[in-house]
PARO-283346 format. One record per residue (C-alpha): residue number from 1; residue in three letters; x negated, y, z. Coordinates in steps of 0.2 Angstrom, whole numbers. Each point is the difference from the previous one (the first is absolute). Layout:
<pts>
[pt NUM, "Ala", [X, Y, Z]] ...
</pts>
This chain:
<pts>
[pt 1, "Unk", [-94, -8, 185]] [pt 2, "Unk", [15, 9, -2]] [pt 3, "Unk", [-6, 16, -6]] [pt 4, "Unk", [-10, -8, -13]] [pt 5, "Unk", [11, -9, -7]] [pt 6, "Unk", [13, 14, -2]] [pt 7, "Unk", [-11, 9, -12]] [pt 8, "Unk", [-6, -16, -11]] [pt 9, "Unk", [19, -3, -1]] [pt 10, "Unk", [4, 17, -7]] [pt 11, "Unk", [-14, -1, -11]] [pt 12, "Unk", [8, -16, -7]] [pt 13, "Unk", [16, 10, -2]] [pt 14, "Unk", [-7, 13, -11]] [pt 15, "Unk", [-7, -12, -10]] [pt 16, "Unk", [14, -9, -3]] [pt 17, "Unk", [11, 17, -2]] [pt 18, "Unk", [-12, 8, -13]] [pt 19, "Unk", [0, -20, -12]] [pt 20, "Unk", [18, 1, 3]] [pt 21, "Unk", [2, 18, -7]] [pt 22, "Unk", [-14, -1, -15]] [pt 23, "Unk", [8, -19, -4]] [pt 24, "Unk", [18, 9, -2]] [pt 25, "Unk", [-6, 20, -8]] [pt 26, "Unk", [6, -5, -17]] [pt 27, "Unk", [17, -7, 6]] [pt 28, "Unk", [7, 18, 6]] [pt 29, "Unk", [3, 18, -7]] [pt 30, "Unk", [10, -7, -13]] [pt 31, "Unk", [9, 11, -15]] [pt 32, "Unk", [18, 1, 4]] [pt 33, "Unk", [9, -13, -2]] [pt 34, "Unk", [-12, -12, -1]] [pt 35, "Unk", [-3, -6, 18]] [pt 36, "Unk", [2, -18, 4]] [pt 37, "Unk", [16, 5, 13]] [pt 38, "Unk", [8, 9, -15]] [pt 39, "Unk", [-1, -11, -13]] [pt 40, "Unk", [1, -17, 13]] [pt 41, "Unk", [16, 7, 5]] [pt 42, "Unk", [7, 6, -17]] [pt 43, "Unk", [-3, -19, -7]] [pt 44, "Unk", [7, -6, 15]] [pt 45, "Unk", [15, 8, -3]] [pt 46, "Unk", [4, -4, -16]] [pt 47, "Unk", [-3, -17, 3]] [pt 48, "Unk", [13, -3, 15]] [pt 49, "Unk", [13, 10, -7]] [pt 50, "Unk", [0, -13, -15]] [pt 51, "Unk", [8, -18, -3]] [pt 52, "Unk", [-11, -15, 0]] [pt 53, "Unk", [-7, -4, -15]] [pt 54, "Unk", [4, -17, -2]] [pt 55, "Unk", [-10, -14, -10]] [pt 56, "Unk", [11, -18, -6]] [pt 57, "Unk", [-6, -18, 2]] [pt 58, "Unk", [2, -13, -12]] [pt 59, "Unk", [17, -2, 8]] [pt 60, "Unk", [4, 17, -2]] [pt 61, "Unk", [-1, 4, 17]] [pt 62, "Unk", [-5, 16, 4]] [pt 63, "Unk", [-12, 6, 12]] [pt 64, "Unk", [-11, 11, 6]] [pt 65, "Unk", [-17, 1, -8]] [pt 66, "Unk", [-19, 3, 5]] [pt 67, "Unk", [-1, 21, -5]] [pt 68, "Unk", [14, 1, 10]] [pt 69, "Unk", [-6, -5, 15]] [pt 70, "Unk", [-18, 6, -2]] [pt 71, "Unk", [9, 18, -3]] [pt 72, "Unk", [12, -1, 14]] [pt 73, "Unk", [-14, -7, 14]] [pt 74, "Unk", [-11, 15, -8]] [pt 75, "Unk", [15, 12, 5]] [pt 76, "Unk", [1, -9, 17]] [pt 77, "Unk", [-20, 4, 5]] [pt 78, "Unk", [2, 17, -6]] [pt 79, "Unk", [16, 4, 9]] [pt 80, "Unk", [-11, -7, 17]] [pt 81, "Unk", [-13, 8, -5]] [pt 82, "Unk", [6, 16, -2]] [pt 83, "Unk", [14, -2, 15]] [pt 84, "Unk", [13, 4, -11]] [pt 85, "Unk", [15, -11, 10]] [pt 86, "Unk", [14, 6, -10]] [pt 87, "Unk", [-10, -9, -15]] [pt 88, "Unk", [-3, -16, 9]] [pt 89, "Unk", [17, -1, 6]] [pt 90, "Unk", [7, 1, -20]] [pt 91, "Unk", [-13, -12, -6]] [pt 92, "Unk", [7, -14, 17]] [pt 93, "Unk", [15, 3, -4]] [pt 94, "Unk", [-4, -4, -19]] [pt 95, "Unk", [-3, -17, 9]] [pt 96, "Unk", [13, -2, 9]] [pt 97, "Unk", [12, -8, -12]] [pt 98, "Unk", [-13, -12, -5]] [pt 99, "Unk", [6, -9, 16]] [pt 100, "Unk", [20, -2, -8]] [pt 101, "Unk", [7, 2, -16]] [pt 102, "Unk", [-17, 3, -8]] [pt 103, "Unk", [-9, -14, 9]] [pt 104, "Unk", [0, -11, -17]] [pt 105, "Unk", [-12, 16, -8]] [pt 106, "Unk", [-13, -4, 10]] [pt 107, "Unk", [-12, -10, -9]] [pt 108, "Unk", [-5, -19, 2]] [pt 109, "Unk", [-19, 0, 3]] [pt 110, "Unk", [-5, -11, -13]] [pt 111, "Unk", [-15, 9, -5]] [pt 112, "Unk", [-11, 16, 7]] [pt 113, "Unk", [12, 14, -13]] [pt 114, "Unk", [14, -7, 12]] [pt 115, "Unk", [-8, -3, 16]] [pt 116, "Unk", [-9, 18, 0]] [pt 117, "Unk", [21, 6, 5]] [pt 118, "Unk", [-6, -7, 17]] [pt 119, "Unk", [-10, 16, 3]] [pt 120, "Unk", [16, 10, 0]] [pt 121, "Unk", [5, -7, 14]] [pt 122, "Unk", [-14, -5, 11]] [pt 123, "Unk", [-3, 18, -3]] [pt 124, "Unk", [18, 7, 8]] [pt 125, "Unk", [-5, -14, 13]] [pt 126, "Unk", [-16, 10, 5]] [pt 127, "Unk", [11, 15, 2]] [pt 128, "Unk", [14, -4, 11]] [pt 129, "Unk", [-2, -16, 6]] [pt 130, "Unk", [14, -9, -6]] [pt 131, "Unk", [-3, -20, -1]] [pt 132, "Unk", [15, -2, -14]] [pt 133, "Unk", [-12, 10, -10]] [pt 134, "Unk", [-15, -10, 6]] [pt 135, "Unk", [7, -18, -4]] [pt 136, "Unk", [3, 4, -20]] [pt 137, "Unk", [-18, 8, -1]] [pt 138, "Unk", [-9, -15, 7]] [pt 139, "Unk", [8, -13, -6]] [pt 140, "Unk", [-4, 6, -17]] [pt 141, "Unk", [-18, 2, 5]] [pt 142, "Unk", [2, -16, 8]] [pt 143, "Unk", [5, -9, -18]] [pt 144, "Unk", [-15, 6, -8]] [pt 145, "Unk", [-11, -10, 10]] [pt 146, "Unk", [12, -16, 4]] [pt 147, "Unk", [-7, -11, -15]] [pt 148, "Unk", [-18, 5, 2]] [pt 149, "Unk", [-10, -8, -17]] [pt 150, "Unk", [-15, -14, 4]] [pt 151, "Unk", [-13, 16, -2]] [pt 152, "Unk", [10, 10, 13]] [pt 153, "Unk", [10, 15, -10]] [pt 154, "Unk", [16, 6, 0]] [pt 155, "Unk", [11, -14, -11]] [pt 156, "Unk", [3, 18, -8]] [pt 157, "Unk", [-16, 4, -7]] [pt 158, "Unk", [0, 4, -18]] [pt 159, "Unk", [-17, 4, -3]] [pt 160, "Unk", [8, 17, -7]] [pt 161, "Unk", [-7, 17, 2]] [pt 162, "Unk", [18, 4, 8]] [pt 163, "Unk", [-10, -10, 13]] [pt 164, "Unk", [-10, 10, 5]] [pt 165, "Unk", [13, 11, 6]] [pt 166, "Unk", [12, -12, 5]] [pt 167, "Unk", [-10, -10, 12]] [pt 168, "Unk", [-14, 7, 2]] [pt 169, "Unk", [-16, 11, -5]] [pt 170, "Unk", [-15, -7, -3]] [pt 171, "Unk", [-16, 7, -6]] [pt 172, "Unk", [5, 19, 5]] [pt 173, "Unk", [-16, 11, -4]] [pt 174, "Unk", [-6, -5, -14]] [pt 175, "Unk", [20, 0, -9]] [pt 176, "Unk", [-1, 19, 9]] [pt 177, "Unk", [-18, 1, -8]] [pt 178, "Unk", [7, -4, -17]] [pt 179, "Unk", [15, 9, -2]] [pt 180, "Unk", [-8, 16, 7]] [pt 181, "Unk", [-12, -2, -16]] [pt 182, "Unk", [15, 1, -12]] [pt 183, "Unk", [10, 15, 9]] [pt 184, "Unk", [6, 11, -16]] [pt 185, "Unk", [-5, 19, 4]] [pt 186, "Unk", [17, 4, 2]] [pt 187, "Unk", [-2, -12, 15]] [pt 188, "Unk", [13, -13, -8]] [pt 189, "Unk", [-5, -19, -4]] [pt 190, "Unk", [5, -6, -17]] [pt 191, "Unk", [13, -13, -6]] [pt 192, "Unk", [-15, -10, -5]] [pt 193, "Unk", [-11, 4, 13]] [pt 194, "Unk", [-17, 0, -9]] [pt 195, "Unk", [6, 7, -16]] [pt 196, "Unk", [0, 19, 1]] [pt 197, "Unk", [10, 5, -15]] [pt 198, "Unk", [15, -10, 8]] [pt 199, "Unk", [14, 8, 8]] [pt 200, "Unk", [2, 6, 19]] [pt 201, "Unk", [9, -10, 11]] [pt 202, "Unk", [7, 2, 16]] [pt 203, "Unk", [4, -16, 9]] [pt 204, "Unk", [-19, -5, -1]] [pt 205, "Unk", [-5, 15, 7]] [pt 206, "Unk", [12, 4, 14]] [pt 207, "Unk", [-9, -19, 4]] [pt 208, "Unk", [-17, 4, 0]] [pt 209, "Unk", [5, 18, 9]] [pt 210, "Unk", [6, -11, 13]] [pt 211, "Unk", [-16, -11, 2]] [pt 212, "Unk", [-10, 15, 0]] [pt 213, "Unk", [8, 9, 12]] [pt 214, "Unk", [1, -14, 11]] [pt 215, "Unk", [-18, -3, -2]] [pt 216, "Unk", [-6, 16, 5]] [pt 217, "Unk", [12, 1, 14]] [pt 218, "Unk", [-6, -16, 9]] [pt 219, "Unk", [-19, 3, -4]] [pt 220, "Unk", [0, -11, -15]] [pt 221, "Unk", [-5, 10, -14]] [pt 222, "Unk", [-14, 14, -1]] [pt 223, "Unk", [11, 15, 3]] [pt 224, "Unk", [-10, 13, -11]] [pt 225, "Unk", [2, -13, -15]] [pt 226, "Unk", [18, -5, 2]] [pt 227, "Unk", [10, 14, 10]] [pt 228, "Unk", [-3, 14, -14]] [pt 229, "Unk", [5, -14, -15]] [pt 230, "Unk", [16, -5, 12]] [pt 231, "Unk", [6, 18, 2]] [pt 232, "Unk", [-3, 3, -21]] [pt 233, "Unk", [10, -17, -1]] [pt 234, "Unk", [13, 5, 12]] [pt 235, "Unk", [3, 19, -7]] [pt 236, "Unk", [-2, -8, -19]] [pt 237, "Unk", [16, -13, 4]] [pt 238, "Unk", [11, 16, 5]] [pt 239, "Unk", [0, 5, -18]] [pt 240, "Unk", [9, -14, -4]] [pt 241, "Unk", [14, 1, 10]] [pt 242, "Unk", [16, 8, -2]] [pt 243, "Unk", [12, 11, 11]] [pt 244, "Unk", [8, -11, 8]] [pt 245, "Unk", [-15, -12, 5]] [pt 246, "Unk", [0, -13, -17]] [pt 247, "Unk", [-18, -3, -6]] [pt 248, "Unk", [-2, -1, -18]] [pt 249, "Unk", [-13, -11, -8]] [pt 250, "Unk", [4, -17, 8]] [pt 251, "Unk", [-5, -14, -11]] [pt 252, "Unk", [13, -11, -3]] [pt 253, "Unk", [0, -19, 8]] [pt 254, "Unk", [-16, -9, -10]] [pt 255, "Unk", [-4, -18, -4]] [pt 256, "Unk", [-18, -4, -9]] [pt 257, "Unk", [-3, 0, -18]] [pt 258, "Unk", [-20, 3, -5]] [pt 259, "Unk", [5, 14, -14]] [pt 260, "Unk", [-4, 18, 3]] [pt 261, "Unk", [13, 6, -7]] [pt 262, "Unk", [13, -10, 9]] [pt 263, "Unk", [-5, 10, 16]] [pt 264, "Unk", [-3, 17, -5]] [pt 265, "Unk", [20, -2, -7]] [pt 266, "Unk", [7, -4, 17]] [pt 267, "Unk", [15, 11, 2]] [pt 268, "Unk", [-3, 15, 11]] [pt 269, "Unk", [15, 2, 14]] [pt 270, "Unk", [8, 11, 10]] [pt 271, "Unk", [5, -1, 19]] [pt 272, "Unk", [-4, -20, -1]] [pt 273, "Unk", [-4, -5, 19]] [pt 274, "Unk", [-19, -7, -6]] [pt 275, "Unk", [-5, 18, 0]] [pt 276, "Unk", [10, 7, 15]] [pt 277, "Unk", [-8, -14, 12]] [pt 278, "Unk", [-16, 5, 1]] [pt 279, "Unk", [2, 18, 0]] [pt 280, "Unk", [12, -4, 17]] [pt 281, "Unk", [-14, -11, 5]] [pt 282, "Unk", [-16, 15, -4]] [pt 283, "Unk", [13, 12, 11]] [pt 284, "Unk", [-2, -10, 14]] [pt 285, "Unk", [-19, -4, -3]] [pt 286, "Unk", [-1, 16, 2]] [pt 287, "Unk", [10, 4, 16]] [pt 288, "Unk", [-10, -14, 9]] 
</pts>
């Protein structure tokens, strides 16, 4: 029994080892200075040596926003990732007054922008264990789900394309399907996603990077349609970012108004945290 099933095993192995390294092909041999581990830890760097960017409530209490943490759990995976414990240590410790004089930055979970900080810890949790960091990670997922409505969602749901993101993702191949259609052949996505002649923007498309990565990492996606257009993506958003790891072409925060014009106006920034995130977050798509 033994001696066949040595062999079938060993077959399986081979298998799996030649879908692993054809599903992964356009994720290596990258230009210089373009390989997820560069650029992770380049954004990474920028973004723990810097103050918090704070937002103010109503009271004019300031505290610490949504692109905030998204970028700084970003930073976190990647440093994991890429076993880089110096990082990791500079982005805890980033934490650390949070549980003192800082404490009152911390935001109150009122809705999912807020309640998303949770990932920031929950995530250090993961990493070293520590239940202090635990206990403010879960009782912020816990408050999203403490005051369920009659249909059973979040008390949070907005019904809000931020949503998606923010709670979870739903209808994942055909949104993949879709955006693929409408990749500009410089591999960027557009501020207006399905109008060619508009502008190139970055924060959308570290996002869809991201998912398309992840889907052809787990199996997900049809990697010989959706690695080539996540490598042209990735290496497109690297010519929008400076020496010293701000991306350029970040939309500026958007409400809705059903004028063209209004959209294609949007201010483009510089180093905003929207368009940092994901490129943290593709880094460590990548490493996984």
């Amino acid at each position: 029994m033994r001696s066949k099933i040595l062999p079938a095993l060993l077959l399986i192995a081979c298998l799996f080892s030649s879908l692993f390294s054809s599903a992964q092909k356009e994720f290596r041999n990258w230009p210089a200075g373009a390989s997820p581990q560069e650029v992770g830890k380049r954004v990474a760097e920028r973004f723990v040596t810097l103050p918090h960017r704070l937002t103010t409530n109503q009271a004019a209490e300031p505290y610490i926003d949504y692109p905030e943490s998204v970028t700084w759990y970003g930073a976190l995976t990647f440093a994991q990732l890429g076993g880089d414990k110096d990082l990791t240590a500079r982005l805890v410790q980033r934490f650390d007054p949070l549980f003192g004089d800082e404490a009152k930055l911390i935001p109150v979970p009122k809705h999912v922008d807020l309640a998303v900080f949770g990932a920031v810890p929950l995530q250090i949790y993961i990493e070293n264990k520590q239940k202090k960091y635990l206990g403010i990670g879960q009782a912020m997922a816990d408050k999203q789900w403490s005051d369920p409505t009659p249909d059973g969602l979040s008390s949070q749901t907005r019904f809000w394309i931020d949503d998606m993101y923010m709670l979870t993702l739903v209808e994942y191949r055909k949104m993949m399907t879709a955006l693929l259609k409408y990749q500009a052949s410089d591999g960027m996505w557009r501020q207006l996603i399905d109008h060619p002649e508009a502008w190139p923007e970055t924060s959308s498309t570290g996002m869809f990077t991201f998912a398309m990565v992840t889907g052809v990492k787990n199996g997900w996606l049809d990697k010989k349609t959706y690695a080539p257009a996540a490598r042209k993506a990735w290496l497109a958003l690297l010519t929008y970012m400076e020496p010293n790891g701000d991306i350029r072409n970040v939309c500026e925060g958007t409400g809705k108004n059903n004028d063209y014009q209004y959209y294609i106006d949007r201010k483009k920034n510089t180093g905003d945290l929207h368009g940092e995130a994901p490129i943290l977050w593709t880094a460590s798509a990548f490493l996984r």
